[in-house]
Structure formats: C-alpha cells, structure tokens
C-alpha positions, 0 to 999 in steps of 0.5 A, spaced: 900 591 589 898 598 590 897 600 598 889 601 599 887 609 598 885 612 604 878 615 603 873 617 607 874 613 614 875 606 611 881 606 608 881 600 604 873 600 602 872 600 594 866 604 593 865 603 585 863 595 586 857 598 588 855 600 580 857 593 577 854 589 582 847 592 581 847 590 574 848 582 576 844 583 581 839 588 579 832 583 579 834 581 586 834 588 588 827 591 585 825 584 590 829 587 595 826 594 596 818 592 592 816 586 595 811 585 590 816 586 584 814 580 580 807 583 580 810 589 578 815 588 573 816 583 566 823 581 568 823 576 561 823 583 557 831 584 562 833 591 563 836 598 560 842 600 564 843 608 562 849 610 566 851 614 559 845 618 559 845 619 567 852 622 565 850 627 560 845 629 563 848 631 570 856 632 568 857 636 574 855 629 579 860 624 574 866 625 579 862 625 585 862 631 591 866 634 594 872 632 599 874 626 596 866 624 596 864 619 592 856 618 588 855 611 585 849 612 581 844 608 577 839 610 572 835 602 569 830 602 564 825 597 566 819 594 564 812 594 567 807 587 566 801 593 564 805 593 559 809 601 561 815 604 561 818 605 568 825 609 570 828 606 577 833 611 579 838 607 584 843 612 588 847 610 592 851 615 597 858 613 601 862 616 607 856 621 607 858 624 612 864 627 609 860 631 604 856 636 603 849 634 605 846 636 599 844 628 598 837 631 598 837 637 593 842 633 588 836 627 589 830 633 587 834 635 581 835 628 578 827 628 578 826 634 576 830 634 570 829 627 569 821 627 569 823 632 564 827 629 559 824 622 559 816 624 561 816 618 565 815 616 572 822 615 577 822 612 582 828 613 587 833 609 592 838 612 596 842 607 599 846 610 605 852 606 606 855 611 611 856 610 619 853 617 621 847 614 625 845 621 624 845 622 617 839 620 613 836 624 608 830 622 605 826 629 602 827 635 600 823 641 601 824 648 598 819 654 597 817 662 596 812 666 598 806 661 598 809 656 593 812 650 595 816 644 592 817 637 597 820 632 594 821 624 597 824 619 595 826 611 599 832 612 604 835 605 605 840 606 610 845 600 612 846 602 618 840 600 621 839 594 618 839 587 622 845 583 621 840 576 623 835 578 619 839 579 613 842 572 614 836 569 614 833 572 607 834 568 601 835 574 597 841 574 594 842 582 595 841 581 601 848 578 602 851 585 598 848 589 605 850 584 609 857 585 606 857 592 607 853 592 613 859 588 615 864 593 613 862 599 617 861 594 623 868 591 622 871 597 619 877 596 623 879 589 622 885 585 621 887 581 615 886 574 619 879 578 621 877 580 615 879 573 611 873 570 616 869 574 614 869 574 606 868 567 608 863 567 612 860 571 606 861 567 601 858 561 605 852 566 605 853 567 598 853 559 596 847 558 601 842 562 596 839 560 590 841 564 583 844 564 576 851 564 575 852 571 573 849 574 579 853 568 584 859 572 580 857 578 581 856 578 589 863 573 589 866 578 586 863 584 591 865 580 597 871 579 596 874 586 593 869 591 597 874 591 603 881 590 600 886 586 605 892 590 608 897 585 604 895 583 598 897 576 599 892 575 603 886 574 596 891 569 593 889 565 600 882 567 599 881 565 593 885 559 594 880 557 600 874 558 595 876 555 588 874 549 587 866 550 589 866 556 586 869 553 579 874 559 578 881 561 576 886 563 581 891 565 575 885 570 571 883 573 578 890 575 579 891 578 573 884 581 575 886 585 580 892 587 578 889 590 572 884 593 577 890 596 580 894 598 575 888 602 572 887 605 579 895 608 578 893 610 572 888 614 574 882 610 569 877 610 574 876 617 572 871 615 568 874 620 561 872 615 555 880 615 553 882 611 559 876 607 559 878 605 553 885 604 554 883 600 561 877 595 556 883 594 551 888 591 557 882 587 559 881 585 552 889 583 551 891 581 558 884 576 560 879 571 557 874 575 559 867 575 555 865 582 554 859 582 558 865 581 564 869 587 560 864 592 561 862 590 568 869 591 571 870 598 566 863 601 568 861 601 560 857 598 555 858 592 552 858 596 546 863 599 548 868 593 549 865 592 542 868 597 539 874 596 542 875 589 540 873 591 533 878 596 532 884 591 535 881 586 530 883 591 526 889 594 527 892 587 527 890 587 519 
C-alpha cells in the first residue's frame, strides 16, 4: 500500500469520495439542505449527474486550484413536482485555506455561464470542509461606475456543525458530515483512534434507515475519507464489520489496491485515457456491477459500457 499523500494540513484525508458519495446519497442531501425537499422535488423521476458537462464547461477548474487545492464539484439535474426543471450545483471546497480564496468569484462564474448555457435557475451549495474557522465565503460582489453585480449562494461550513445534533439526525447524510466534521476534529488521530472512530461511525450508519446502495455509499466514505497510517489496519476494520454489513473482505482489498495502484498511476488526473485504463482494471480484476465501476472511477455507466463492450470485443 502506497504511503498516504501529504495534502493540505490532513495527510491522510481522500477528498475525492466526496463526489461518489453525493451520488448514493443524493436524495438524502436535497433533504439535508431544503427541508421541504419531498414538496419541491419529484424523486420517482431520479437524477442527472453531469459532471461531464461541468467539465467542458469550465476546464480550467477540472484539476482543482492552485497549491495543491482540490474543488470536488457536482452539477445534478433534478426534477420538480410542478412539473420543472431544476439545476442544483453542489460545490464542495476543501483545505480551503490553502488556496486562493477565489471560492466566491469561481462560484459567481459557475452561474453565470451556466444560466447562460442551460437558461435555467441554479441553486448553489458550498460545503466547506476546511478547519480556517475564519474562511467562509458565502457571495461575491463586483461593480464599476454605478453598475453592480452581487451574487450568493448557501455556505455550509462543517466547522460549525454540532457533533450531538448530527447524532441525533435521522438523515443518512448527516453521517457524511459527521464522518468529516470528525476528521477535521481528530485530525491528528492514531491508528488505534481512528479504527474507534470508523466504528463508531458505522454504528451511526447501521442506525438510519436507507437503501442499500446509499447504506454502500456511506460504508465506503466512512471507512476511506481518513486512511489509516498501516494499512493493515482496514483488513481489521473490515473484519470487525463484515458479517452485519453482507460484504467480501477479499473484493474490499482488491478495491483498495486498485484504488491505490490507479492513484501511483496518476488515474486520478481525470485524463479519459486513464480513466479508461482505471474502468478496465476494475472490469478485470473485480465483480463489480457497473454502477459501482462508474462510482469508484468518477465516470458515467456509460463509459464503463463502453469499455466492457470493447473487451468483450477484443476477446473475439
């Protein structure tokens, strides 16, 4: 296993699970933040994730900011019970005290080109996930000679959330805060700690009622947001959690090793290239459905299509 990469004051913490989870658990999240969402929104008509768009859109923002900062973005395509069409942008910053600062103007230009393209309302998120109790942008205001611009958006900084308050609310999302609100708190934990409190995270987990695939979601986020020092350490979690979770320790492990093998490799670049390469290790290596494929790689199931189809092919 490959030693943890040191980035942006928690050396061990992986902030790309960020974008997998708010797929499993997407309803969940729109609940979080908007607590009339089941009056707003027609869940039975499921969501659009189009991070592909969001990328073509804004290239210069795929590989993150500047000094090693990384943006986690969402752009979901949701339905409205009147019968609309909604965008709910999800942007979630890390380690943002190493950055620029620039969340605020980035955020501005996200809904101005996007209004643009799509003609559509947008409604913004930012979660903050940093420990700079003083950062905490939440608009952006810019003028000239009369003229003036001021845009705003919902800043959810972590930080300030009540670990009691998260415990007590049945959300499964709240558990993902939780998990994060924990690693900025325990950011300095040992092994032994830290194997304490995956467990009692997923305790909170088991105790909330969800689906399968978002019970899958969260296991996954909890037990991989924060790595442990020796490796070692996940085969004992996952041993400790096996039997009331239903799964393989033996898939787990050639998970995570082909998670950090694609991290050596530089897959996490998000060039199609090697994501493809990444999607076909998975394909080959794992008996992973291709929903789980295109959450671990960060691509559409289509894409994982694409590549099973042409190894089906090349095997001809």
């Amino acid at each position: 296993m490959a030693e943890p990469k040191k980035a942006n004051g928690n050396t061990r913490q992986d902030d790309r699970l960020w974008k997998a989870v708010l797929e499993h658990v997407f309803p969940y999240f729109l609940k979080f933040f908007f607590p009339n969402a089941a009056g707003i929104f027609d869940f039975s008509k499921g969501f659009e994730y189009w991070d592909k768009e969001l990328d073509e859109l804004f290239p210069e923002h795929r590989r993150g900011g500047s000094r090693g900062v990384r943006y986690v973005d969402k752009l979901v395509k949701v339905f409205l019970k009147d019968g609309g069409e909604q965008f709910i942008l999800c942007h979630i910053e890390v380690q943002s005290q190493k950055g620029r600062r620039d969340l605020a103007k980035r955020m501005a230009d996200y809904y101005i080109k996007l209004r643009e393209r799509y003609k559509v309302p947008v409604t913004a998120v930012a979660i903050l996930g940093d420990g700079n109790k003083n950062y905490r942008p939440s608009g952006y205001e810019e003028g000239l000679l009369g003229t003036r611009l001021t845009y705003e958006f919902t800043s959810y900084k972590i930080l300030d959330q009540d670990e009691a308050a998260l415990r007590t609310d049945p959300n499964p999302f709240a558990v993902v805060i939780l998990t994060a609100l924990l690693a900025i708190k325990q950011k300095n934990a040992d092994d032994e700690l830290l194997r304490n409190i995956k467990r009692d995270l997923y305790h909170e987990m088991k105790g909330r009622k969800m689906p399968k695939y978002a019970r899958a979601g969260i296991y996954d986020f909890l037990k991989y947001y924060v790595s442990f020092e020796d490796s070692n350490q996940f085969a004992i979690f996952e041993s400790e959690t096996v039997q009331l979770e239903g799964r393989s320790t033996e898939a787990m492990g050639t998970k995570e090793y082909l998670l950090d093998r694609a991290e050596r490799q530089g897959i996490e670049k998000g060039a199609e290239v090697k994501s493809y390469e990444f999607v076909k290790n998975l394909i080959q290596n794992t008996a992973f459905d291709d929903a789980k494929i295109a959450s671990l790689a960060v691509v559409r199931e289509s894409f994982v299509k694409k590549v099973r189809a042409d190894l089906a092919q090349k095997k001809k």
